[in-house]
C-alpha positions as CSV (number, residue, x, y, z in Angstrom):
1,X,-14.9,-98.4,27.3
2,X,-16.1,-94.8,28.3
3,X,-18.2,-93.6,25.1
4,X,-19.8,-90.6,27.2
5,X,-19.5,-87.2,24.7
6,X,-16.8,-86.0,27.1
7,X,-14.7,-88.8,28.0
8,X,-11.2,-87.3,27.6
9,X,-8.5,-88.5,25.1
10,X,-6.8,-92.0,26.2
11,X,-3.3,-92.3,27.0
12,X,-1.4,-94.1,24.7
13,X,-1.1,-98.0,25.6
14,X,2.2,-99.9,24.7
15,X,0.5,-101.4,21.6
16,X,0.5,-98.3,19.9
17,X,2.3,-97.3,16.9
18,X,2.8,-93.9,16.2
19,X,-0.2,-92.6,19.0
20,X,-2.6,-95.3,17.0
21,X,-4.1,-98.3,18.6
22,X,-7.1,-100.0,18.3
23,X,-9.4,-100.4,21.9
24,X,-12.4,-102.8,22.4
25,X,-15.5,-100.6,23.3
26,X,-17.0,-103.5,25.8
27,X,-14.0,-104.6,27.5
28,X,-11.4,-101.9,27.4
29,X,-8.8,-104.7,25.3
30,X,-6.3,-102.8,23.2
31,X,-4.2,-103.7,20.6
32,X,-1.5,-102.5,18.2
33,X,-3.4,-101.1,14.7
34,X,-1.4,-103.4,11.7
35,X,0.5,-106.2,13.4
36,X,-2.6,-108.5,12.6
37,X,-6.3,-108.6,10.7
38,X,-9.0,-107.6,13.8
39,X,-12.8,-106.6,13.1
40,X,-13.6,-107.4,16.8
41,X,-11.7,-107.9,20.3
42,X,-9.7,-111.0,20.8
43,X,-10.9,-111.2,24.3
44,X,-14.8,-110.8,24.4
45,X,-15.8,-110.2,20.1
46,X,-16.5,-106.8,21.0
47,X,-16.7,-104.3,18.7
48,X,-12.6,-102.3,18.4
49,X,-12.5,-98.6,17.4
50,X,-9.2,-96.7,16.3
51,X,-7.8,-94.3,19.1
52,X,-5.0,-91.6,18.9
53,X,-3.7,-90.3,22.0
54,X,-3.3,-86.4,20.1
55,X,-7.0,-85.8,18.9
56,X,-6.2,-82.7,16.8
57,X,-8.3,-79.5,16.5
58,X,-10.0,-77.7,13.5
59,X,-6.7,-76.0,13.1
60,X,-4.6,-78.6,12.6
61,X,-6.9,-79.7,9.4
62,X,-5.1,-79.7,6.2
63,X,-1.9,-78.5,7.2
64,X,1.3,-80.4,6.4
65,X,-0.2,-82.4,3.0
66,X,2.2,-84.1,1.4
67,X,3.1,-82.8,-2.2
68,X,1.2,-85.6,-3.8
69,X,-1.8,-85.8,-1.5
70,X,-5.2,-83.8,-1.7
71,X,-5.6,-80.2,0.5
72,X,-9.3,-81.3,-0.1
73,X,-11.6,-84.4,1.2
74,X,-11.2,-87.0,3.1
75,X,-7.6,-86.7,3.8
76,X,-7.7,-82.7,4.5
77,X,-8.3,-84.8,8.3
78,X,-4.7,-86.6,8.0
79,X,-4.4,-85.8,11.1
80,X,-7.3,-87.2,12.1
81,X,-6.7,-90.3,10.9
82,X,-4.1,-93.2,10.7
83,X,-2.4,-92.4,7.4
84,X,-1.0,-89.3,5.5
85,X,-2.7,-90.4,2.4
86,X,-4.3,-93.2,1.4
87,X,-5.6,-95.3,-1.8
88,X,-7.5,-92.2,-3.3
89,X,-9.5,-91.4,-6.3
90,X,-10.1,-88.4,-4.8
91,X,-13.3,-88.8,-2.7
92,X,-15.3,-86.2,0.4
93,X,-15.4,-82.6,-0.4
94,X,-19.2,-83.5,-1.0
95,X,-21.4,-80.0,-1.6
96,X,-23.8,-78.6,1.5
97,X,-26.5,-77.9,-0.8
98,X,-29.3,-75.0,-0.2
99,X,-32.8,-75.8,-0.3
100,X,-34.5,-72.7,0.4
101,X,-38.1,-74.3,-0.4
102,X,-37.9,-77.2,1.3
103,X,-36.4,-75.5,4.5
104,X,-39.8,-73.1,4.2
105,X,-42.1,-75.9,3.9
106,X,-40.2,-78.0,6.5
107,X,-40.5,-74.6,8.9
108,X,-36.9,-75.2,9.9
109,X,-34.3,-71.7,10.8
110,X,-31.9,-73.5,8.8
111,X,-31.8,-76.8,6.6
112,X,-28.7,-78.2,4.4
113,X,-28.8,-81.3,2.3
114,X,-24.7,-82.8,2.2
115,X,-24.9,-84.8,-1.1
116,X,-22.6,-87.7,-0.3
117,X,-23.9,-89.1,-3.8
118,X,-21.1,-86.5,-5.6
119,X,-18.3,-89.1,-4.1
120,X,-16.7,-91.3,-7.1
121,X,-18.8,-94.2,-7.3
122,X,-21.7,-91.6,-6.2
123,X,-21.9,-93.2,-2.2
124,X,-20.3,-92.2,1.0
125,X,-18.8,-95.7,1.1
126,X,-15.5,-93.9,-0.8
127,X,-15.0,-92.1,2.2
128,X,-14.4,-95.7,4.3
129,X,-12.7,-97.7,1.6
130,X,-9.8,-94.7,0.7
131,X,-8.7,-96.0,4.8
132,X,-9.7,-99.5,4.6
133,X,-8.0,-100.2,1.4
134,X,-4.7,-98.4,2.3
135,X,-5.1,-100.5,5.7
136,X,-5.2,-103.7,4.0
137,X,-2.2,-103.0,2.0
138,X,-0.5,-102.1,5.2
139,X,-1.4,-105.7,6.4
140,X,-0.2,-107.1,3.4
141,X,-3.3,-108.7,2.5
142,X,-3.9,-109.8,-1.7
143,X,-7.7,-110.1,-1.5
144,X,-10.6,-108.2,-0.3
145,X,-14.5,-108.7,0.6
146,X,-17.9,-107.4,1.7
147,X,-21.7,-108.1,1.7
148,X,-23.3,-105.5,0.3
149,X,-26.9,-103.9,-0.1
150,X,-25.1,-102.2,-3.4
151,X,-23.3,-99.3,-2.6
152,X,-20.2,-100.8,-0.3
153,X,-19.9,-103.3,-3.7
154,X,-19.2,-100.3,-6.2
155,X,-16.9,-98.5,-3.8
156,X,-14.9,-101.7,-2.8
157,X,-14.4,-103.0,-6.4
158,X,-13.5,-99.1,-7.5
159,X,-10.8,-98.7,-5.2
160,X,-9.8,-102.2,-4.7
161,X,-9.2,-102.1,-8.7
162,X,-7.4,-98.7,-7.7
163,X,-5.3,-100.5,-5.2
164,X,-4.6,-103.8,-7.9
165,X,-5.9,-105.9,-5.5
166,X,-8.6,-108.9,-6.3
167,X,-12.5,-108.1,-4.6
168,X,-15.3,-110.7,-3.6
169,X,-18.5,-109.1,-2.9
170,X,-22.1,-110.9,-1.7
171,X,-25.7,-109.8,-2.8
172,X,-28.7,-110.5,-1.5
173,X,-30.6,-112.5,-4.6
174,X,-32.3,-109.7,-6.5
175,X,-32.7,-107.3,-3.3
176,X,-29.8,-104.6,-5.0
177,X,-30.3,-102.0,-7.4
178,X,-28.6,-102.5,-11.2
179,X,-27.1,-99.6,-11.2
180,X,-25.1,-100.4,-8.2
181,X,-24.4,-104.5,-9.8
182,X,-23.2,-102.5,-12.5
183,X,-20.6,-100.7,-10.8
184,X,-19.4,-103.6,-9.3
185,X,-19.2,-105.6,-12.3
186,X,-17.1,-103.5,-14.4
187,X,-14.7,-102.2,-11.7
188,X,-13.8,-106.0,-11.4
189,X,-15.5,-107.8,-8.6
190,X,-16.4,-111.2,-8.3
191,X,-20.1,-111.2,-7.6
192,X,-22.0,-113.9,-5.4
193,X,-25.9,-113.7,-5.4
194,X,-26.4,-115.2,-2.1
195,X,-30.3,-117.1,-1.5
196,X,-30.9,-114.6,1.5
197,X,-30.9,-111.0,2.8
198,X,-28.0,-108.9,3.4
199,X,-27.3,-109.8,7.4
200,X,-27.2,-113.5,5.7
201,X,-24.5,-112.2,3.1
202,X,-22.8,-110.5,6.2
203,X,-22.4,-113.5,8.2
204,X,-21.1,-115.5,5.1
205,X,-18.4,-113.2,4.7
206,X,-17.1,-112.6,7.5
207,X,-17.0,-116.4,8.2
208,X,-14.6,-116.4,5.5
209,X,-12.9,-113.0,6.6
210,X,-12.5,-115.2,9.8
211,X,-10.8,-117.9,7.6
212,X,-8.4,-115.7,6.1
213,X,-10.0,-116.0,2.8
214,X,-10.5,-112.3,2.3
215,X,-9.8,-109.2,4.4
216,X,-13.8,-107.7,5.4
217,X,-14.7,-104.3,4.6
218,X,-17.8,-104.0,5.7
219,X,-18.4,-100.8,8.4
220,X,-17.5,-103.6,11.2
221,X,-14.1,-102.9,10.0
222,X,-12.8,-99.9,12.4
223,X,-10.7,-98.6,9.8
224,X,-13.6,-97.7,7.6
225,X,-15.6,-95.6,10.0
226,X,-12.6,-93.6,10.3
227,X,-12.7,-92.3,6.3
228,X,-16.7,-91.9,7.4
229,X,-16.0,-89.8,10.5
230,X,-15.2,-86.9,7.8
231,X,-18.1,-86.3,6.6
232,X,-19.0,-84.7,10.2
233,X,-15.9,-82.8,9.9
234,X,-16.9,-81.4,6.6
235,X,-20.0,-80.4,7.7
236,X,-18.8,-78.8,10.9
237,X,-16.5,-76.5,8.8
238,X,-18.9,-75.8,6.1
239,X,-21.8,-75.2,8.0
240,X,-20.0,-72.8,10.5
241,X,-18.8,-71.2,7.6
242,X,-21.9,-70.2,6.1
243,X,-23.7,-69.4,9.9
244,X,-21.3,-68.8,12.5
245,X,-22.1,-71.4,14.4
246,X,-22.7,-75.3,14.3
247,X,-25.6,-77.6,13.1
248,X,-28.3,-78.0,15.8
249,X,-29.2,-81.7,14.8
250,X,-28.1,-83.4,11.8
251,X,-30.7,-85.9,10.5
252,X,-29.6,-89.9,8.5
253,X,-30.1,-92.7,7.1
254,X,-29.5,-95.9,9.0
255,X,-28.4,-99.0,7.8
256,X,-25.8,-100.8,9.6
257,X,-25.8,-97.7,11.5
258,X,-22.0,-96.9,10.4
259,X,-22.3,-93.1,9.4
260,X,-24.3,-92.7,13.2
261,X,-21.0,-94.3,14.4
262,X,-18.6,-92.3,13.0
263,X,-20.1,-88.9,13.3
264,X,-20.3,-89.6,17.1
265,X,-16.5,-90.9,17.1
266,X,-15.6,-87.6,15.3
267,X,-17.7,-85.4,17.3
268,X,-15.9,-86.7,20.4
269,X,-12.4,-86.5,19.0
270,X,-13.1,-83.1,18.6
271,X,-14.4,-82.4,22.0
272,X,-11.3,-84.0,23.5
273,X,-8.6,-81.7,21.7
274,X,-10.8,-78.6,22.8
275,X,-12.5,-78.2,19.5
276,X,-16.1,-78.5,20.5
277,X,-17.7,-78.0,23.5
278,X,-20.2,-80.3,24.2
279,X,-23.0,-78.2,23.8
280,X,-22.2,-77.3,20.6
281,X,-22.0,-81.4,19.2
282,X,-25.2,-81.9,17.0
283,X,-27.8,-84.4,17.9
284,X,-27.4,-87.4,15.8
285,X,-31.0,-88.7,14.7
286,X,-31.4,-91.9,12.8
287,X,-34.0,-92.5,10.0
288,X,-35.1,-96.4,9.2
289,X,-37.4,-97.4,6.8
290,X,-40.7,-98.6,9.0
291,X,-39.8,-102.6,6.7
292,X,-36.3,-102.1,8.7
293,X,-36.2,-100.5,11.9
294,X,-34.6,-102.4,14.4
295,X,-32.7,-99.4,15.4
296,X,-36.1,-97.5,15.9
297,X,-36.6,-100.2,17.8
298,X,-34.4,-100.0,20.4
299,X,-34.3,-96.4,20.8
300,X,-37.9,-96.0,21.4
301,X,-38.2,-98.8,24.2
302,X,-34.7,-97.3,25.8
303,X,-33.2,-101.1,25.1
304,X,-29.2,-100.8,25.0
305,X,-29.0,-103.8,22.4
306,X,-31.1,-104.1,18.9
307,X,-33.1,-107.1,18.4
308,X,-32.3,-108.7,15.0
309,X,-35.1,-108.4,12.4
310,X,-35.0,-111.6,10.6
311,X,-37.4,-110.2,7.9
312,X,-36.5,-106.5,6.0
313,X,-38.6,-105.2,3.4
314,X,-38.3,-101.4,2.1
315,X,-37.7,-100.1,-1.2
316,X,-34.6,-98.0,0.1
317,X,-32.7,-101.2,-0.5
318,X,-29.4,-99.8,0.8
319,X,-31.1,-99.6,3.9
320,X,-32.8,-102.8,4.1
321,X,-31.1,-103.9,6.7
322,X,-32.4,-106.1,9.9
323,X,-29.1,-106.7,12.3
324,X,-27.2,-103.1,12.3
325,X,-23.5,-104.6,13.3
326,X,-22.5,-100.9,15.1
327,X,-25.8,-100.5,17.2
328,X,-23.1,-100.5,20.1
329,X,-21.2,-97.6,18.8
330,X,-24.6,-95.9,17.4
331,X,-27.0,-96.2,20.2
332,X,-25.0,-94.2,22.7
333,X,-24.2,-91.6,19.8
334,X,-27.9,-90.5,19.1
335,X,-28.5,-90.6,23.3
336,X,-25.3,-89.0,24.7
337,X,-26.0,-86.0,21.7
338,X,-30.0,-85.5,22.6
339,X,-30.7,-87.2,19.6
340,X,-33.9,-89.9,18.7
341,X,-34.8,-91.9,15.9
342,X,-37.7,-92.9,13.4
343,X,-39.3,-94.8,11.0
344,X,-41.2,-93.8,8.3
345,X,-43.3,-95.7,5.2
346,X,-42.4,-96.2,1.8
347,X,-44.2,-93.7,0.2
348,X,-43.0,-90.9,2.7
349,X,-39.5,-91.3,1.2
350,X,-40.7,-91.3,-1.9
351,X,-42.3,-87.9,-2.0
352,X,-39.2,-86.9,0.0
353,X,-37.3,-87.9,-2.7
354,X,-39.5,-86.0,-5.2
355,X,-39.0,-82.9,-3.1
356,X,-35.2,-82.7,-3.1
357,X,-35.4,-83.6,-6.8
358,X,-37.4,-80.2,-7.3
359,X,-34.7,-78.6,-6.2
360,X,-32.3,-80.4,-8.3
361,X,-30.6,-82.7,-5.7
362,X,-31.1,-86.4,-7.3
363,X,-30.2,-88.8,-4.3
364,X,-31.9,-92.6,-4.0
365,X,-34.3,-93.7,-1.9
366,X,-32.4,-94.7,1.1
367,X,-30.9,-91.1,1.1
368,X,-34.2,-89.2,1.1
369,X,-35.0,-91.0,4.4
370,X,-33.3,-88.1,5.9
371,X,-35.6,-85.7,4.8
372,X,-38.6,-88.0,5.0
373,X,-37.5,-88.5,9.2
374,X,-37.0,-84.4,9.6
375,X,-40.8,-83.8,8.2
376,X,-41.9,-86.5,10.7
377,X,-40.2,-85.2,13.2
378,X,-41.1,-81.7,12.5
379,X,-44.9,-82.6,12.8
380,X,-44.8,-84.3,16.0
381,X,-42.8,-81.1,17.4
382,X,-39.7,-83.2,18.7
383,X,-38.1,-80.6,15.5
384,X,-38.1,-77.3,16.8
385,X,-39.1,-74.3,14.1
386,X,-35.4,-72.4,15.4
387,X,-33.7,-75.4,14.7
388,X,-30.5,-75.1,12.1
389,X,-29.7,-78.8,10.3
390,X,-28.7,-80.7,7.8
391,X,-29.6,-83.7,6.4
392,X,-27.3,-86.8,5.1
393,X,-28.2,-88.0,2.0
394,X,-25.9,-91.0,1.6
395,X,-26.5,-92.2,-2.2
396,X,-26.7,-90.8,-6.2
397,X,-30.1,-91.2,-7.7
398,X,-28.3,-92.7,-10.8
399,X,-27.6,-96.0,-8.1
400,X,-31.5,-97.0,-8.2
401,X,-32.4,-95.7,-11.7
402,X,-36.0,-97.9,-11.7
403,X,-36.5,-96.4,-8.6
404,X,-35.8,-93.0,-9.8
405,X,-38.3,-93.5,-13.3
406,X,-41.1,-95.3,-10.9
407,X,-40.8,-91.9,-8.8
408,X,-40.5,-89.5,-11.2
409,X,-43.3,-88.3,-14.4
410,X,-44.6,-90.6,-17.3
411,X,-43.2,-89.2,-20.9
412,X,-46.1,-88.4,-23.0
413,X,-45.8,-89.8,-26.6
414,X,-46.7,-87.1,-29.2
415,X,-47.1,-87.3,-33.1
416,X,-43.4,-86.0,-35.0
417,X,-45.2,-82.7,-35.8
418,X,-44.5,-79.7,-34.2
419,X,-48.1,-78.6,-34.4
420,X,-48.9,-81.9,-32.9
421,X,-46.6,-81.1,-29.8
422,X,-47.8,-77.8,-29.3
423,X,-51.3,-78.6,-29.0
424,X,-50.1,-81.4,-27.0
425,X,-48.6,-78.5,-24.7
426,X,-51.3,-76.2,-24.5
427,X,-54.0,-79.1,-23.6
């Protein structure tokens, strides 16, 4: 399968329904979109993406909603994706934010933070369950599942409760953030604490997706990078906008390396209908934490496959992830847009995450490794000072609160006087 930035739109196969069809990315296999459950190829267990055979244009976004459908989100790109509408709370129509002092002391032209933590359950994951879970219902299945480093837990448990349907999630043993058990817990999920790290979770469950136990909505599900492919749209429209003219780079977080994905798939759909020209597609750069960085990995020694790391460590726990399941889909994203990757420490995104809270954007760790990566990047020169972008930052502060009071100030006890607290001020 031709994943080149200017491979033109495929012609419809006889599988398709309605222009949709699903089409292995190793072997070229296709298949009809909801006759069946498929994550991966029946022929060689490559990974399937969703194709249309009409990509539409800018144009052609949010026109013909249906009365009871949002103008506004994710599904403003109905026509970019396999349903009119589907189970919604509403979720995308996330804020570009302006960080004037960060962009001067990053000594970018032009930098943009797109807060993905304003989505419902405060994650991008909405964006790839408001498809998955309409999908499912379209299959007819009762039950849903994931492994989760916290944030896919919330948004599957939200919007399966949203759909009535039952949800199963998997945790790595104490590796996930309370906030984000939380969520899961009271929007109804099942919770297993599995004895091992998230890939471990992932192969559990989709050993019993494979069993027809559950239907798998983790990003190996095509159907949920389609909801993600519209955060690149919305930053497209937004940013051009504001400027005139499209993001130079845009700089993310990577996990399982879904987001990288579905940018890429987006940015292509849009150069096939004429959207985009291909010079104008920004470079997609991945940021890893240096405890998980198998993606790193491979793009600095120009491998085309990852090498599973079997041990993660990094406090941006939605990130602490060793196997990325859509390195086949990412890798030739970042290269085929100019892109790179890189890793940085710990403490790096913690003072990156100080610095977008001083300007009153509160994301959690994993989402300041976008800013984190674009100072890195910007002191080795591989960032350009002309450069306009915009970084991804993927998760609400509120999902790691211990993370958030460990990064932020102390509070100082004072005496219940207010002489007492004023001398306390002026010391």
């Amino acid at each position: 399968m031709d994943l080149a930035i200017d491979a033109p739109a495929p012609a419809a196969p006889d599988c398709a329904a309605d222009g949709t069809w699903l089409a292995c990315i190793e072997c070229d296999e296709t298949f009809a979109p909801f006759e069946a459950v498929r994550y991966t190829c029946d022929e060689c267990d490559g990974l399937l993406e969703v194709r249309y055979n009409d990509p539409p244009t800018f144009a052609e976004f949010g026109a013909g909603a249906p009365s009871d459908g949002p103008d506004r989100g994710v599904w403003r790109y109905r026509e970019a994706l396999p349903f009119d509408l589907g189970v919604t709370l509403p979720e995308g129509d996330t804020p570009l934010h302006r960080v004037p002092r960060i962009e001067e002391a990053v000594g970018v032209d032009a930098l943009r933070i797109k807060h993905e933590g304003m989505n419902p359950t405060g994650s991008f994951k909405d964006r790839g369950m408001t498809v998955g879970v309409r999908v499912a219902k379209e299959l007819g299945v009762g039950a849903l599942a994931c492994a989760s480093t916290g944030n896919t837990s919330a948004a599957l448990a939200a919007y399966g409760g949203r759909g009535d349907m039952q949800t199963l999630v998997l945790l790595p043993q104490g590796k996930v953030a309370a906030g984000k058990v939380a969520q899961a817990s009271l929007h109804g999920a099942r919770i297993l604490e599995v004895d091992g790290n998230f890939d471990a979770c992932l192969d559990i469950v989709q050993e019993l997706a494979a069993r027809g136990e559950a239907y798998l909505l983790n990003s190996l599900n095509p159907f949920r990078l389609e909801g993600q492919k519209t955060i690149g749209f919305e930053i497209l429209e937004e940013f051009y906008a504001d400027y005139g003219a499209f993001p130079d780079r845009i700089v993310l977080p990577v996990g399982n390396a879904g987001n990288t994905s579905a940018l890429y798939k987006g940015f292509r759909e849009l150069v096939q209908s004429g959207a985009l020209d291909v010079d104008e597609v920004p470079k997609l750069t991945g940021v890893q934490a240096e405890g998980a960085a198998p993606m790193v990995e491979a793009v600095e020694e120009g491998n085309d496959e990852i090498r599973r790391w079997e041990h993660v460590e990094t406090r941006a726990t939605a990130i602490r992830i060793g196997n990325p399941v859509n390195a086949p889909k990412a890798l030739p994203g970042i290269r085929n847009t100019g892109g790179t990757a890189v890793a940085v420490s710990d403490n790096e995104i913690t003072a990156a995450q100080r610095h977008l809270a001083s300007e009153g954007v509160g994301v959690e760790p994993a989402s300041a490794a976008s800013l984190a990566g674009l100072k890195k990047l910007r002191r080795s020169g591989v960032v350009d000072d002309d450069e306009q972008v915009v970084c991804l930052t993927t998760g609400h502060l509120l999902k790691d609160p211990e993370a958030a009071y460990e990064a932020g100030g102390e509070p100082e006890p004072v005496p219940n006087d207010v002489d007492a607290v004023l001398d306390h001020l002026h010391e």
